[in-house]
N, C-alpha and C positions, 0 to 999 in steps of 0.2 A: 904052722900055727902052734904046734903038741910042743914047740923049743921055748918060743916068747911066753906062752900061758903057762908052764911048769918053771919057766925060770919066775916070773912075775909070784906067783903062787911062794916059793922060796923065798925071793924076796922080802915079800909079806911076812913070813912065818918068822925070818932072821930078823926083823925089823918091829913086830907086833907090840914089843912090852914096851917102846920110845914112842909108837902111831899113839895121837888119840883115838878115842874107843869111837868117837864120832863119823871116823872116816870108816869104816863101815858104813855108814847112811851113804857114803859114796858111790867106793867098792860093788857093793852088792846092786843098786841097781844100772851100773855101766855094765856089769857082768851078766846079770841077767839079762839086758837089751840087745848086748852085743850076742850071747847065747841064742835067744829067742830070735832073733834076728835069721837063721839059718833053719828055723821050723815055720814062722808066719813072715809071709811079706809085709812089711813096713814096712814104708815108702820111704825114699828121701834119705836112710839111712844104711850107710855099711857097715856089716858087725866087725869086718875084718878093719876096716879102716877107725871105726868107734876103740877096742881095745888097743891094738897097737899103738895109735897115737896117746890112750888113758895112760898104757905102760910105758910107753918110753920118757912120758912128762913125768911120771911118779914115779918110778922105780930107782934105787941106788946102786943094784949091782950093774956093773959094767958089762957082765956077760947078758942080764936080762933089757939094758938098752941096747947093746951092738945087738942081739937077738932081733928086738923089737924093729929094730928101724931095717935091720936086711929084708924082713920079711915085709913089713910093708913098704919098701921100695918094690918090691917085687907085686902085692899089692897094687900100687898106681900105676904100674908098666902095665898088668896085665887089664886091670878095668877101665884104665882112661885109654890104652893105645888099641886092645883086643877090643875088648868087649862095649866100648865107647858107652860106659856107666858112671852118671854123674855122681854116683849115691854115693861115692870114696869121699868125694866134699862133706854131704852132712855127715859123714860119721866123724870125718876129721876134723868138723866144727863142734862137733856134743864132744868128742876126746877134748880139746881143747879147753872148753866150759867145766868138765870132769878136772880135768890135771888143772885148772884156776881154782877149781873150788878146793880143791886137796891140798894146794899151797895155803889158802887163803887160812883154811882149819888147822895145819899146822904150823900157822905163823902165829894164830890166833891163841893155839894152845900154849905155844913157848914163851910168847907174854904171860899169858895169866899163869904159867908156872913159875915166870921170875919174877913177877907182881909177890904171889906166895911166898917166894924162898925170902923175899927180900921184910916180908914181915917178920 
């Protein structure tokens, strides 16, 4: 997990002045759930499955999605064939919802800044 979350983290940092500032309101509560997720049981959901599916939808470096998806392949091997944990689904459904809504804001954004430029 310390390879996809520092590559993701880099990502972000090489990427931050193009993100809108909004995605943050994203970001930080996938990060915090997925986080918290490994201190209180929440039901239903996997932290590991919740970020890696977030980062591999959202990120641009190539090394922070090859990252992403090795690890959570390994991930569904080990909680769907070991440990027969259904919780890899809802995290991979909130990742999902996460990485739609972070398209959606900067699809949102790149309009309303061609709206502007074009005034």
């Amino acid at each position: 997990m310390a390879v996809p979350f520092v590559a993701f983290l880099f990502d972000r940092a090489e990427h931050w002045q193009r993100l809108p500032r909004t995605i943050g309101m994203i970001d930080l509560p996938i990060l915090i759930l997925a986080l918290s997720r490994s201190i209180f049981p929440i039901p239903f959901i996997s932290g590991h499955a919740l970020f890696l599916t977030y980062a591999l939808l959202t990120t641009r470096s190539v090394v922070a999605r090859i990252a992403a998806a090795v690890v959570l392949a390994q991930v569904l091997v080990i909680k769907i064939f070991f440990w027969q944990d259904a919780t890899v689904f809802g995290g991979m459904i909130l990742g999902l919802v996460g990485g739609r809504a972070f398209v959606w804001v900067c699809h949102r954004h790149e309009k309303l800044s061609a709206h502007q430029i074009a005034k």
